[in-house]
C-alpha positions as CSV (number, residue, x, y, z in Angstrom):
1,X,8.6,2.5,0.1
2,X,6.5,-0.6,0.4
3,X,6.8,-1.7,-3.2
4,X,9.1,-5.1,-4.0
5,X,12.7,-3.6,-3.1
6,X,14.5,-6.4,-5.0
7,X,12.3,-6.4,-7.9
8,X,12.3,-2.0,-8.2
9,X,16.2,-2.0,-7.6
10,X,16.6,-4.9,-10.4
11,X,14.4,-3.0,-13.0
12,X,16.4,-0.2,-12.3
13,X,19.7,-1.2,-12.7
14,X,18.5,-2.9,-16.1
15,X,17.6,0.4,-17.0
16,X,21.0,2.1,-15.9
17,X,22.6,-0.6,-17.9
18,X,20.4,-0.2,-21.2
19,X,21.6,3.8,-20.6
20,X,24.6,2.3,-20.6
21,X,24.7,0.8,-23.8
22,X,22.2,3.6,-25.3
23,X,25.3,6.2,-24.8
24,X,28.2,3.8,-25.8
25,X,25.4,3.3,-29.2
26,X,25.7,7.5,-29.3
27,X,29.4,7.6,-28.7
28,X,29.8,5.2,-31.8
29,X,27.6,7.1,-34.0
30,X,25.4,4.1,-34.3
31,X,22.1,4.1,-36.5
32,X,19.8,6.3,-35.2
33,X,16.6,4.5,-35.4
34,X,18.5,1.7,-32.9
35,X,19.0,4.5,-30.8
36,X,15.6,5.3,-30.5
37,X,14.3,1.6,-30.0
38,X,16.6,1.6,-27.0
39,X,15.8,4.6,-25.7
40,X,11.6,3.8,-26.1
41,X,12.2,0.1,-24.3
42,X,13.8,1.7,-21.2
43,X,10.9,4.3,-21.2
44,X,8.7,1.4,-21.5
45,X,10.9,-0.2,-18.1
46,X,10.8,2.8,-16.0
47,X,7.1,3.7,-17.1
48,X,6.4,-0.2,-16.1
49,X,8.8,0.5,-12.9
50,X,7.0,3.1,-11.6
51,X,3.6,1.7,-12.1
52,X,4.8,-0.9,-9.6
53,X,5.6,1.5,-7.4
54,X,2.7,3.2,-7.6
55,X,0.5,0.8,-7.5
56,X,2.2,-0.7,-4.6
57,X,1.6,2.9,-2.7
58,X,-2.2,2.8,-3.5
59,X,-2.2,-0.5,-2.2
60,X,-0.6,0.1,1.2
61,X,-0.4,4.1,2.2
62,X,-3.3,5.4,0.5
63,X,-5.2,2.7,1.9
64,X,-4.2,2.7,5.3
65,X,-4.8,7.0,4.7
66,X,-8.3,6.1,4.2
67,X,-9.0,3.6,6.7
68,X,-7.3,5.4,9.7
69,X,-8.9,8.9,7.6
70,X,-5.5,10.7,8.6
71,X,-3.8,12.6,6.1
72,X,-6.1,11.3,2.9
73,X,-6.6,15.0,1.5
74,X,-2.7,15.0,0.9
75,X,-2.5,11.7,-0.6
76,X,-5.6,12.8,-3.0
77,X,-3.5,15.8,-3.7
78,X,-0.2,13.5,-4.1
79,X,-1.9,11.5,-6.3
80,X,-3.4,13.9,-8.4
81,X,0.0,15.7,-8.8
82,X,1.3,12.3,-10.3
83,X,-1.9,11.9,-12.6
84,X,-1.2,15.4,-13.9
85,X,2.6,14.7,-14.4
86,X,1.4,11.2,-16.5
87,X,-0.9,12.9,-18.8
88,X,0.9,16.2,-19.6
């Protein structure tokens, strides 16, 4: 992976920990519009997680696919995969 280790690993386990709290919120029968709010701001993380990850693959192996021109029909087809996973 040649995205930001550190910073992919840290988003991560803030999103582990808001799970965290999003099921102790569950297992205390908290309000369920809080619930929700949590649950939509670590979407929002991992959605914004990914995107650096993504991003940071364009950047470095899809590039390097298309200057060296080995492989780039598989990253298109990678890539397209992911863009078909983002809008369904």
């Amino acid at each position: 992976m040649k995205a930001d280790h550190v910073k992919v690993s840290q988003a991560l386990k803030t999103a582990r920990g808001q799970i965290d709290g999003i099921l102790r919120m569950v297992e205390e029968d908290r309000y369920c519009v809080d619930i929700s709010n949590q649950l939509l701001a670590t979407g929002a993380l991992l959605k914004k997680t990914n995107k650096v990850v993504l991003e940071a693959h364009l950047k470095s192996c899809v590039a390097e696919s298309f200057a060296t021109g080995a492989d780039v029909d598989q990253k298109i087809n990678e890539i397209l995969k992911l863009v078909d996973k983002l809008i369904n």
